[in-house]
Predicted model as a PDB file, atoms N, CA, C, CB and O in Angstrom, pLDDT in the B-factor column:
MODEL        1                                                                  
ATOM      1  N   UNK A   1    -135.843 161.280  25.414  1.00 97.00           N  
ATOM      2  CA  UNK A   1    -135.413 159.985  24.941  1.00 97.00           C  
ATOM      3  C   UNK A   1    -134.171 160.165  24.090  1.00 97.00           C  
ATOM      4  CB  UNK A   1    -136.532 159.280  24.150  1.00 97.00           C  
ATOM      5  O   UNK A   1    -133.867 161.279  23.662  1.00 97.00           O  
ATOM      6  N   UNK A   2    -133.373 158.967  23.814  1.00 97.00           N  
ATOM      7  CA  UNK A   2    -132.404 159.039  23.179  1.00 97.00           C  
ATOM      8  C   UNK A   2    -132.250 158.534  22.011  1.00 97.00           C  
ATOM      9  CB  UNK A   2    -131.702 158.751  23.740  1.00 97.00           C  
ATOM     10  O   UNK A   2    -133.458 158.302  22.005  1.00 97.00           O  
ATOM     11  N   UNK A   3    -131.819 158.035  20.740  1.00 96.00           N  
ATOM     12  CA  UNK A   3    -132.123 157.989  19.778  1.00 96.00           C  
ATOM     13  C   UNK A   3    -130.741 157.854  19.310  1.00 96.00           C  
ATOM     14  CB  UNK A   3    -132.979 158.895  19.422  1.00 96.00           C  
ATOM     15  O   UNK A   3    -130.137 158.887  19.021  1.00 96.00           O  
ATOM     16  N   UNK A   4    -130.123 156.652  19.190  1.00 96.00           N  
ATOM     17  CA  UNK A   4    -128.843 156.363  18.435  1.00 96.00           C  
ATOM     18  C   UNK A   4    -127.464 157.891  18.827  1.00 96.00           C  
ATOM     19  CB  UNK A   4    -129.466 156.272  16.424  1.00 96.00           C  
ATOM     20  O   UNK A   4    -126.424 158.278  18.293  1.00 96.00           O  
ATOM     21  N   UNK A   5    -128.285 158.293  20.016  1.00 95.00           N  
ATOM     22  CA  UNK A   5    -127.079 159.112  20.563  1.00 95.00           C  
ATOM     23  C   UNK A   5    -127.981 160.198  20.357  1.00 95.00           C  
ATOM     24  CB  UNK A   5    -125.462 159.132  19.792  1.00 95.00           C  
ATOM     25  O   UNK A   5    -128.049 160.855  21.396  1.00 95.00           O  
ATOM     26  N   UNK A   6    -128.560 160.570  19.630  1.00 94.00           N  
ATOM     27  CA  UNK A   6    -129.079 161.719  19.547  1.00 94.00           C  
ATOM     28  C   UNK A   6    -130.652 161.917  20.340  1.00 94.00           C  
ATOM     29  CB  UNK A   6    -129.063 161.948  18.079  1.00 94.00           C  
ATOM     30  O   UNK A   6    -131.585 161.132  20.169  1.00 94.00           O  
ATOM     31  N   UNK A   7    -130.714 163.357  21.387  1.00 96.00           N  
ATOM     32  CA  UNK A   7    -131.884 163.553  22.417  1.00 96.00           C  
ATOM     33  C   UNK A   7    -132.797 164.158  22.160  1.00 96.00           C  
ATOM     34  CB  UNK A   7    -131.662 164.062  23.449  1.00 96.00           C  
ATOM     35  O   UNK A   7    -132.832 165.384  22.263  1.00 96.00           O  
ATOM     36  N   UNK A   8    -133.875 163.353  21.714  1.00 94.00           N  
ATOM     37  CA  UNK A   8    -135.396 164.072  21.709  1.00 94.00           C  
ATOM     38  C   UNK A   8    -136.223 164.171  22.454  1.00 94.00           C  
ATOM     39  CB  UNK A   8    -136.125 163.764  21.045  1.00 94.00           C  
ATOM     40  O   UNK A   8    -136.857 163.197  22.861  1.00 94.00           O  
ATOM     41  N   UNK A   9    -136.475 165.610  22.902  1.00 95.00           N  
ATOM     42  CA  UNK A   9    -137.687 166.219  23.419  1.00 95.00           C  
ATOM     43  C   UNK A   9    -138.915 165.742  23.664  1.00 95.00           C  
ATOM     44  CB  UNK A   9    -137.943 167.019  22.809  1.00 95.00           C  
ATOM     45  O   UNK A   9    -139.774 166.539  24.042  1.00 95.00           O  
ATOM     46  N   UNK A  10    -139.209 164.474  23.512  1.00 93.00           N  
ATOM     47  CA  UNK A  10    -140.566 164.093  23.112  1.00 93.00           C  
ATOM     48  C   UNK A  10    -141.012 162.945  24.401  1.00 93.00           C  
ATOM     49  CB  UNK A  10    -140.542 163.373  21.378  1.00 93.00           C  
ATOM     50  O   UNK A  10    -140.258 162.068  24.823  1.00 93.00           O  
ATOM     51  N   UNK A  11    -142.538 163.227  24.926  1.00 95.00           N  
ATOM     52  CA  UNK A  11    -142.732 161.878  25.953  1.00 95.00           C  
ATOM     53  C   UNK A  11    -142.751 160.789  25.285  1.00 95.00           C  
ATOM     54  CB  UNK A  11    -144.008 161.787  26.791  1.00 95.00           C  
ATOM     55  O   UNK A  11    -142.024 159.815  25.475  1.00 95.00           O  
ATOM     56  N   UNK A  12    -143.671 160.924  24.394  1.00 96.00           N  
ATOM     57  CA  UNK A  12    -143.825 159.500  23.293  1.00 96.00           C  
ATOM     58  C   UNK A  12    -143.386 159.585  21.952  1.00 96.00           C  
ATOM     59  CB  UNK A  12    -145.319 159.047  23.036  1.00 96.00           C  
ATOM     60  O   UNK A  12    -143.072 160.608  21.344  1.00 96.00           O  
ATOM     61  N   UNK A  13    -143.391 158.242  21.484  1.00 96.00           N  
ATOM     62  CA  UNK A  13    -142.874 158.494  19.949  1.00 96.00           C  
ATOM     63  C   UNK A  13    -143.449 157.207  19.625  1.00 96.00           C  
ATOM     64  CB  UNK A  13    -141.070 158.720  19.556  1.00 96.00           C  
ATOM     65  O   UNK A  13    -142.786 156.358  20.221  1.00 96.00           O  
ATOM     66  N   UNK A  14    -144.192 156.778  19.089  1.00 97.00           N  
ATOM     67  CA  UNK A  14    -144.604 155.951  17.901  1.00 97.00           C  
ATOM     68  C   UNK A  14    -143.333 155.404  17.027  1.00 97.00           C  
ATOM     69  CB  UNK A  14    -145.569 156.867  16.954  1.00 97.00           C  
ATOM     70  O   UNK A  14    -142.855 156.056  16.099  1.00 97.00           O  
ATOM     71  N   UNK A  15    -142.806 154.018  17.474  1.00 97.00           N  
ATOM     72  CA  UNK A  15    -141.669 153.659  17.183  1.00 97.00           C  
ATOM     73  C   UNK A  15    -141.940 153.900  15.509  1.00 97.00           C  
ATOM     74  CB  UNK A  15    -141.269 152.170  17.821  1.00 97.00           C  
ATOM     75  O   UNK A  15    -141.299 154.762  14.909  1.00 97.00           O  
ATOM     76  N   UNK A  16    -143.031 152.984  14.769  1.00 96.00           N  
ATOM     77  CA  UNK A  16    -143.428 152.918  13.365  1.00 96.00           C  
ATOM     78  C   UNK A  16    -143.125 154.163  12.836  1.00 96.00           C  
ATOM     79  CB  UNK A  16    -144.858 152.579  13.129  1.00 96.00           C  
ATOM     80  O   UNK A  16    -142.425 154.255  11.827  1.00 96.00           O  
ATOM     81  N   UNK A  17    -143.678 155.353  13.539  1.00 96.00           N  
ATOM     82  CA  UNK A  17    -143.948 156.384  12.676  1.00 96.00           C  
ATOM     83  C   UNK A  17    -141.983 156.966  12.859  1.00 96.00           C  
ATOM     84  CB  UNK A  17    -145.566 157.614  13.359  1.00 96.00           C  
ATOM     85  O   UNK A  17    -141.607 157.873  12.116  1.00 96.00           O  
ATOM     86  N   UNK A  18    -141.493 156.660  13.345  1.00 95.00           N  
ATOM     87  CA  UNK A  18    -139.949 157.359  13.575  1.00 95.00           C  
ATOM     88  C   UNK A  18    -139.587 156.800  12.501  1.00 95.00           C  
ATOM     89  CB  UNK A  18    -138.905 157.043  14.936  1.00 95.00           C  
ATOM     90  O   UNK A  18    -139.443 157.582  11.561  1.00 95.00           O  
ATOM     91  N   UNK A  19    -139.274 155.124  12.180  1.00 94.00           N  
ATOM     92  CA  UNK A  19    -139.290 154.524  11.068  1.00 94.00           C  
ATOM     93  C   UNK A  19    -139.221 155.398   9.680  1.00 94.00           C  
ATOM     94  CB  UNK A  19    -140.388 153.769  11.170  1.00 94.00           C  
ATOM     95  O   UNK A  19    -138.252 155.820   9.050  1.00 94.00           O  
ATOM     96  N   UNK A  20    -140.928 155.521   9.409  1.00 94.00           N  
ATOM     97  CA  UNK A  20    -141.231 156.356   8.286  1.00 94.00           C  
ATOM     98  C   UNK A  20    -140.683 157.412   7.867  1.00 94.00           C  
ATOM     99  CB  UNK A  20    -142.187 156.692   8.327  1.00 94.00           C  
ATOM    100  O   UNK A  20    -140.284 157.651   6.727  1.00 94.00           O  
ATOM    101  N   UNK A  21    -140.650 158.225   9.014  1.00 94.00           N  
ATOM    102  CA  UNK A  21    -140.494 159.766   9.454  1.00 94.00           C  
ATOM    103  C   UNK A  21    -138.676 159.339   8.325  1.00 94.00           C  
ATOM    104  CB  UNK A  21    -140.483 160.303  11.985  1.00 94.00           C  
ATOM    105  O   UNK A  21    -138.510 159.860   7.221  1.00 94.00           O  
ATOM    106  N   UNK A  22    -137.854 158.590   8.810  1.00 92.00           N  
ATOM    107  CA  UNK A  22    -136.423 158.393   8.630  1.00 92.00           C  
ATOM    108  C   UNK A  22    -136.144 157.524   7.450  1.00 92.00           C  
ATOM    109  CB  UNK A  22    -135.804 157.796   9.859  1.00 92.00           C  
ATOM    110  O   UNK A  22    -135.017 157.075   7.242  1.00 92.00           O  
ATOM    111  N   UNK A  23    -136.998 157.325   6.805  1.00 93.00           N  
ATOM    112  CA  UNK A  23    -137.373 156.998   5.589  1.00 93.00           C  
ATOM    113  C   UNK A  23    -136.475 155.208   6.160  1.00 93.00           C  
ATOM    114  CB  UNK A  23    -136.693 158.292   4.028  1.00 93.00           C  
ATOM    115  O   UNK A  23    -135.950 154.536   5.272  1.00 93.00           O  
ATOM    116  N   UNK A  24    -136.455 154.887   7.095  1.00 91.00           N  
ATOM    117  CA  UNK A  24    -135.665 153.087   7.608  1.00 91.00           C  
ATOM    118  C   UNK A  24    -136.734 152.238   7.135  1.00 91.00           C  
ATOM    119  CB  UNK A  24    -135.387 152.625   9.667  1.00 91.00           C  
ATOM    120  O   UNK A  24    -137.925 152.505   7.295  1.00 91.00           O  
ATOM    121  N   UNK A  25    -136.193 150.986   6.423  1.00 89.00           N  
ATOM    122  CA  UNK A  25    -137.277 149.817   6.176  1.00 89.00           C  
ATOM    123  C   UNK A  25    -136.841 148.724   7.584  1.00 89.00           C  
ATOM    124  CB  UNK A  25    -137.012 148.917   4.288  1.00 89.00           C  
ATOM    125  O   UNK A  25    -135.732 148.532   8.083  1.00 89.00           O  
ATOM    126  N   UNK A  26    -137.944 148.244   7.886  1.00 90.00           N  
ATOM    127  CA  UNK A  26    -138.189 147.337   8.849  1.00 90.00           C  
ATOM    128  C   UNK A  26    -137.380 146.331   8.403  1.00 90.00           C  
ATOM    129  CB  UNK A  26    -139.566 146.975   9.065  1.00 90.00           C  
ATOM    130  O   UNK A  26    -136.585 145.972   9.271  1.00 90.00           O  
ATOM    131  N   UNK A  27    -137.291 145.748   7.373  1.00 90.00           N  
ATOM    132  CA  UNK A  27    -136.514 144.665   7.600  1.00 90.00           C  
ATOM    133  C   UNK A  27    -135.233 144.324   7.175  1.00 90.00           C  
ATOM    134  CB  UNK A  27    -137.078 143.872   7.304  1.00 90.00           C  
ATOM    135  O   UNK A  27    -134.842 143.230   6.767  1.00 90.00           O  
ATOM    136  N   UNK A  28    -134.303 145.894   7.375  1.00 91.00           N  
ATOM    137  CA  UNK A  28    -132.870 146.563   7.963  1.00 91.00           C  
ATOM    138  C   UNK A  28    -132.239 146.823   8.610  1.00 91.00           C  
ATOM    139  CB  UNK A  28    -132.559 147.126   7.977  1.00 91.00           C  
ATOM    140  O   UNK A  28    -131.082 147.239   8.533  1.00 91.00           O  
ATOM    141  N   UNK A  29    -133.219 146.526   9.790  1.00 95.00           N  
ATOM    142  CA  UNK A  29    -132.715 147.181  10.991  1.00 95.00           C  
ATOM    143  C   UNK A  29    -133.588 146.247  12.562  1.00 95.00           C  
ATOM    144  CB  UNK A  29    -133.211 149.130  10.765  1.00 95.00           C  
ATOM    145  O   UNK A  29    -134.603 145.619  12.865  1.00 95.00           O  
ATOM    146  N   UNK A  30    -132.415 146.715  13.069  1.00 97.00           N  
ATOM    147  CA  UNK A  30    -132.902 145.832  14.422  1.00 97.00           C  
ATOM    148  C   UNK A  30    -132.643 146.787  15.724  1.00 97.00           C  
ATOM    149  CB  UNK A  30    -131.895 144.241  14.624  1.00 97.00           C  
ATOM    150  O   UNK A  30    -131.677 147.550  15.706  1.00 97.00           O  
ATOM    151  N   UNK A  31    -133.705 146.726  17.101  1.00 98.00           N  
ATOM    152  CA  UNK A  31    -133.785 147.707  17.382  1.00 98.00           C  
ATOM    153  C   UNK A  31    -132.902 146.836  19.325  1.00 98.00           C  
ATOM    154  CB  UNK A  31    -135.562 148.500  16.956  1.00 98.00           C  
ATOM    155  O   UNK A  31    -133.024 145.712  19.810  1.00 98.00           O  
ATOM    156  N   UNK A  32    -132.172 148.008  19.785  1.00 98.00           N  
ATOM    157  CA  UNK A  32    -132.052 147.635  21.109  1.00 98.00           C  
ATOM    158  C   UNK A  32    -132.509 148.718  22.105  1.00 98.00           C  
ATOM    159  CB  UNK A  32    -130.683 147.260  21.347  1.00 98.00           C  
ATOM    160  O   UNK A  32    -131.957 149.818  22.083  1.00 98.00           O  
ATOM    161  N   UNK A  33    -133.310 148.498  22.812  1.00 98.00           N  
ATOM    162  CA  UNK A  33    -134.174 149.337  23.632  1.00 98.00           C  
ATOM    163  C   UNK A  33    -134.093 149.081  24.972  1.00 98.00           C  
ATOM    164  CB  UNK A  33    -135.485 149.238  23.283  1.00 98.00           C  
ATOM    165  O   UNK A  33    -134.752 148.187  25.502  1.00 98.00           O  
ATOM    166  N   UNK A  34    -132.871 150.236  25.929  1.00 98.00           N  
ATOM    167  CA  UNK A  34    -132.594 149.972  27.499  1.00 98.00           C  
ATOM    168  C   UNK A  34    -132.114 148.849  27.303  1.00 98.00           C  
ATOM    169  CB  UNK A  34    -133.754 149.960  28.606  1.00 98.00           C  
ATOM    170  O   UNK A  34    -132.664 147.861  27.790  1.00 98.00           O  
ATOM    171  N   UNK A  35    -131.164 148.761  26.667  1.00 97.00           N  
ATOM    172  CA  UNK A  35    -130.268 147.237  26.468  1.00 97.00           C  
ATOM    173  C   UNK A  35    -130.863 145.909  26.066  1.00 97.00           C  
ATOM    174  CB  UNK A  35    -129.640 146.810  27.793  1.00 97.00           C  
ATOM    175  O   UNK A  35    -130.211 144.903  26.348  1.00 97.00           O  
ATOM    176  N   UNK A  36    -132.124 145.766  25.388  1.00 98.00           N  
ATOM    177  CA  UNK A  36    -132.646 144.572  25.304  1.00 98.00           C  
ATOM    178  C   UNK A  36    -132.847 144.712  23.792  1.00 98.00           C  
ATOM    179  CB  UNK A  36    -133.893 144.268  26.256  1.00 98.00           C  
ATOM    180  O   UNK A  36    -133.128 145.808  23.306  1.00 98.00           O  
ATOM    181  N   UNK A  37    -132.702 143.584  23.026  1.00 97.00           N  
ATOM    182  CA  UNK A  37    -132.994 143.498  21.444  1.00 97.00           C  
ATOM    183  C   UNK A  37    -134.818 143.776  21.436  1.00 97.00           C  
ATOM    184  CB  UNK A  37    -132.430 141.619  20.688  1.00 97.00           C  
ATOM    185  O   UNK A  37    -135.424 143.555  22.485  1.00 97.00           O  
ATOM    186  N   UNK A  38    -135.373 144.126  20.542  1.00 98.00           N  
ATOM    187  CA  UNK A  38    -136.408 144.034  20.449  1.00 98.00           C  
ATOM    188  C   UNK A  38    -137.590 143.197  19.286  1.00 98.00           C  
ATOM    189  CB  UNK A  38    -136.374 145.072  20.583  1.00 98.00           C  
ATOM    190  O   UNK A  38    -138.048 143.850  18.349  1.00 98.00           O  
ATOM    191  N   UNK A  39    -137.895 142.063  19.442  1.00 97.00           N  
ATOM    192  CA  UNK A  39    -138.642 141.663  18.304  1.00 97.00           C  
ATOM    193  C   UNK A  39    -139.360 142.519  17.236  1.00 97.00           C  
ATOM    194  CB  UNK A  39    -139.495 140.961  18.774  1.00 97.00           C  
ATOM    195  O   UNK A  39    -140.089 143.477  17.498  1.00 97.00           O  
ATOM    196  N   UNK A  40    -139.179 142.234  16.474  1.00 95.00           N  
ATOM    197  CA  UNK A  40    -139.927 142.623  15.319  1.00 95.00           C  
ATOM    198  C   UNK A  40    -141.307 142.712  15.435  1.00 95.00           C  
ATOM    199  CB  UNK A  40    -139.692 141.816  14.326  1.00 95.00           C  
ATOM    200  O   UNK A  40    -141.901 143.734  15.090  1.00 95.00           O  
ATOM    201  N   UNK A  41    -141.841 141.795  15.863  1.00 95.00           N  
ATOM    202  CA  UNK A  41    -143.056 141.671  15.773  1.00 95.00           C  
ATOM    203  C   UNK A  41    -143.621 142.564  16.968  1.00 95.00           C  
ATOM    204  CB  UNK A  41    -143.401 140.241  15.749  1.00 95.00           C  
ATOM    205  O   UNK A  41    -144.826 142.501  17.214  1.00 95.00           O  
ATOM    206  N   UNK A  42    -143.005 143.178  17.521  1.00 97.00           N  
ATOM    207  CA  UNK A  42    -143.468 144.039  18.465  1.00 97.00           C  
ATOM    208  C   UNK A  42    -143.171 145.763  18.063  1.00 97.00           C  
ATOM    209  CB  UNK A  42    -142.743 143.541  19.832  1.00 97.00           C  
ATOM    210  O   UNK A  42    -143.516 146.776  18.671  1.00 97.00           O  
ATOM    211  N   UNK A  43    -142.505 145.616  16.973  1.00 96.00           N  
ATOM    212  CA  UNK A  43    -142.388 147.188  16.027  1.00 96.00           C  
ATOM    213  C   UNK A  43    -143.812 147.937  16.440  1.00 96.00           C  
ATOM    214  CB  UNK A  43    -142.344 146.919  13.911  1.00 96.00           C  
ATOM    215  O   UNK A  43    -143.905 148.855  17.255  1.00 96.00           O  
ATOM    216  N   UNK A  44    -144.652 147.473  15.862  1.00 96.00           N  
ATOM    217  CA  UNK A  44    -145.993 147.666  15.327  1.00 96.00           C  
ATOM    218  C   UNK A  44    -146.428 148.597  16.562  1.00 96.00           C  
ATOM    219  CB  UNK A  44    -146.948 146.171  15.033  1.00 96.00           C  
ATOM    220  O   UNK A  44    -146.854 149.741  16.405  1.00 96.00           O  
ATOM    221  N   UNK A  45    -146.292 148.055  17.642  1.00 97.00           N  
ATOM    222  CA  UNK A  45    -147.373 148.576  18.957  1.00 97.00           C  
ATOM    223  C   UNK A  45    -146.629 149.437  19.842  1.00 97.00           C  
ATOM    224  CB  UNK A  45    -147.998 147.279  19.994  1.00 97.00           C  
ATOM    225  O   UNK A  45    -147.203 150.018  20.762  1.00 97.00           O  
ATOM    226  N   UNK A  46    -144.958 149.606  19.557  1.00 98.00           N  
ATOM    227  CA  UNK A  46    -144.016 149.583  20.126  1.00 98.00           C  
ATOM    228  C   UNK A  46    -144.524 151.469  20.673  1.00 98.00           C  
ATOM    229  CB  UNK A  46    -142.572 149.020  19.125  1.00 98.00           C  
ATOM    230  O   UNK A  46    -145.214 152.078  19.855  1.00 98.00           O  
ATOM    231  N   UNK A  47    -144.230 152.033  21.681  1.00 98.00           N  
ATOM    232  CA  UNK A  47    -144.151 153.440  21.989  1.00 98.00           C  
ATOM    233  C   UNK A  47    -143.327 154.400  22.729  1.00 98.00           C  
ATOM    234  CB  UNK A  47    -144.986 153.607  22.397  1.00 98.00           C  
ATOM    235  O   UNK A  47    -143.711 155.187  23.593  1.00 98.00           O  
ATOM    236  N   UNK A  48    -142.408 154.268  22.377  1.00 97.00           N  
ATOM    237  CA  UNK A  48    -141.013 154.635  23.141  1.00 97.00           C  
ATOM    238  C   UNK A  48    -141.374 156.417  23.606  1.00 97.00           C  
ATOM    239  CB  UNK A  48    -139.330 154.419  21.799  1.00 97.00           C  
ATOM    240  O   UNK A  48    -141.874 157.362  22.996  1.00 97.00           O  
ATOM    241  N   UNK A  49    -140.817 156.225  24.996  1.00 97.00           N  
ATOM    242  CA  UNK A  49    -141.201 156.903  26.545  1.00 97.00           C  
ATOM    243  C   UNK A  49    -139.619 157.791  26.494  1.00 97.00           C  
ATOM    244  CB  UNK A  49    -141.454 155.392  28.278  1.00 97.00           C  
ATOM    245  O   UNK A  49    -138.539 157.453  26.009  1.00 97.00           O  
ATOM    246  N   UNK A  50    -139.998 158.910  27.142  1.00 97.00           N  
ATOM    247  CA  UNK A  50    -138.955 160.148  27.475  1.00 97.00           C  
ATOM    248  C   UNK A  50    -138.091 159.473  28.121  1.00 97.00           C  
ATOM    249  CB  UNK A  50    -139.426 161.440  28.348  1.00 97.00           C  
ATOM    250  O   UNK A  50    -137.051 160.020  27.754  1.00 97.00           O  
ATOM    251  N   UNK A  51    -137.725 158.471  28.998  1.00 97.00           N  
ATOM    252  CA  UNK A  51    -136.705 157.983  29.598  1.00 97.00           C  
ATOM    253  C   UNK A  51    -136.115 156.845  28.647  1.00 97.00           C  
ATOM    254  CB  UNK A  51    -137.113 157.550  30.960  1.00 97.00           C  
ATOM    255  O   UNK A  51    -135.139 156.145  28.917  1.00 97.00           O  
ATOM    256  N   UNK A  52    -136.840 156.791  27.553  1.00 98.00           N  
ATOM    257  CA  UNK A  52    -136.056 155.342  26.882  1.00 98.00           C  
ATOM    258  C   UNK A  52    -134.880 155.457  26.256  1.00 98.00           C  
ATOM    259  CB  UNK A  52    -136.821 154.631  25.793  1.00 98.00           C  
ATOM    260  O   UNK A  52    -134.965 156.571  25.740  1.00 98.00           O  
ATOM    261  N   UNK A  53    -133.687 154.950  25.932  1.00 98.00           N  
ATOM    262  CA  UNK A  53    -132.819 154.981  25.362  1.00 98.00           C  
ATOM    263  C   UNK A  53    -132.629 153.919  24.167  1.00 98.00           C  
ATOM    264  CB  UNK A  53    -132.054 155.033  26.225  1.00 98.00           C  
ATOM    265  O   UNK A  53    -132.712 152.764  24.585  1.00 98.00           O  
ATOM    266  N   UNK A  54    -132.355 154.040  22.553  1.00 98.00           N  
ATOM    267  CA  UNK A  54    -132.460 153.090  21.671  1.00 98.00           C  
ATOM    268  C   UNK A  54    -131.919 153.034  20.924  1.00 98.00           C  
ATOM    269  CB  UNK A  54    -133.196 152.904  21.272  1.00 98.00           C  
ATOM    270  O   UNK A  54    -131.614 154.226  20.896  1.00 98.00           O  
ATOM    271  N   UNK A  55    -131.434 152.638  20.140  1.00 98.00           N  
ATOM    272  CA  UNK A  55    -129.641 152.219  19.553  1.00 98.00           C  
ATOM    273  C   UNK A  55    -130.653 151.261  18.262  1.00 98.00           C  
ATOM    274  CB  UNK A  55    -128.064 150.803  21.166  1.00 98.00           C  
ATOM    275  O   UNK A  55    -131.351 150.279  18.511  1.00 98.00           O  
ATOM    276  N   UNK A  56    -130.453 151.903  16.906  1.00 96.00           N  
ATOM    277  CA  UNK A  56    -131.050 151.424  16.172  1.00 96.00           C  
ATOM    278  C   UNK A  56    -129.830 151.394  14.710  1.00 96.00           C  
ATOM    279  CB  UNK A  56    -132.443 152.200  16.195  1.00 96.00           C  
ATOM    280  O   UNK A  56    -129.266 152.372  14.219  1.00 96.00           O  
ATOM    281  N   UNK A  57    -129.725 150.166  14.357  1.00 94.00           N  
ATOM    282  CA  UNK A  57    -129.129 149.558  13.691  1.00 94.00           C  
ATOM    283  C   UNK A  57    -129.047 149.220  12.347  1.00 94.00           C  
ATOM    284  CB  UNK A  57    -129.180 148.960  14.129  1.00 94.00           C  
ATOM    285  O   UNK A  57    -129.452 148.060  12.273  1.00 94.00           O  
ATOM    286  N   UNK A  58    -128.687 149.686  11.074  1.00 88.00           N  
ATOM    287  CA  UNK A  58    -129.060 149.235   9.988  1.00 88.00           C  
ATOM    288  C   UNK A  58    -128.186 148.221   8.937  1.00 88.00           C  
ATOM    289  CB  UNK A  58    -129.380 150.308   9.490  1.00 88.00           C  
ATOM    290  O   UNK A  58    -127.025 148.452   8.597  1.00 88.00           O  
ATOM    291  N   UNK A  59    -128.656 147.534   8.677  1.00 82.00           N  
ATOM    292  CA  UNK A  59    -128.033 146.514   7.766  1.00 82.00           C  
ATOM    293  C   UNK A  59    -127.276 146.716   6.384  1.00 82.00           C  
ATOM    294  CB  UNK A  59    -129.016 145.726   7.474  1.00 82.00           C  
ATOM    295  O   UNK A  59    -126.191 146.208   6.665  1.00 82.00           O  
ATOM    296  N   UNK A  60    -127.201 147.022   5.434  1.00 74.00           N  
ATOM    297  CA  UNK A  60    -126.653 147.467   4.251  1.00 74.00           C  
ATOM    298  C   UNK A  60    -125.723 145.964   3.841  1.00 74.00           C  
ATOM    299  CB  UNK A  60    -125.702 149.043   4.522  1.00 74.00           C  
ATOM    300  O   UNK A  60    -124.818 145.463   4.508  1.00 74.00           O  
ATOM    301  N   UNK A  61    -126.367 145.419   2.369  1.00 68.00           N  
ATOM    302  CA  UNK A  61    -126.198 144.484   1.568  1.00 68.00           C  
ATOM    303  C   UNK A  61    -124.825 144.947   1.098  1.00 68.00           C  
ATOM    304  CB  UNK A  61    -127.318 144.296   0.573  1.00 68.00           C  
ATOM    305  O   UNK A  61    -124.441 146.113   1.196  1.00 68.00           O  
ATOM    306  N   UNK A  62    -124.114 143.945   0.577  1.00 63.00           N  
ATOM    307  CA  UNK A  62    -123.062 144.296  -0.521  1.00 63.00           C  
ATOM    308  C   UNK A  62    -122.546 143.069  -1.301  1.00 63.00           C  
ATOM    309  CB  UNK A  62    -121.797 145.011   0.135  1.00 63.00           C  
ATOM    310  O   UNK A  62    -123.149 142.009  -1.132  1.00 63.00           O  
ATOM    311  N   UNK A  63    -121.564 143.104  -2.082  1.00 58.00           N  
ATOM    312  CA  UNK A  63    -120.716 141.795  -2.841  1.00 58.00           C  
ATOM    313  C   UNK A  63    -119.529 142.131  -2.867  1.00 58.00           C  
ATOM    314  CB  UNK A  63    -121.045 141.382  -4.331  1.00 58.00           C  
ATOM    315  O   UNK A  63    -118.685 141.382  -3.359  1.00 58.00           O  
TER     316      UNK A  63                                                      
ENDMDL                                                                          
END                                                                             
């Protein structure tokens, strides 16, 4: 799988636990998976597969 450009070894991945693992808060970031945005509300169950590709996005506040 691919991972904001970068290729991991892995069949599955527990979208949540990548999250954690990368210390990202959920509601920073928005995820596009094989070209499609992905709801939020589907984080939770989400299990990204050795062929998936995902482009993950983070927000950062400022003034």
């Amino acid at each position: 799988m691919m991972i904001n450009g970068e290729k991991l070894d892995l069949n599955e991945l527990k979208f949540m636990d990548f999250l954690k693992e990368k210390g990202l808060k959920l509601e920073f970031i928005a995820l596009e998976l094989n070209g499609k945005i992905v709801p939020k509300r589907e984080f939770e169950s989400l299990i990204l597969k050795a062929d998936d590709k995902a482009e993950i996005v983070s927000f950062v506040g400022g003034g």
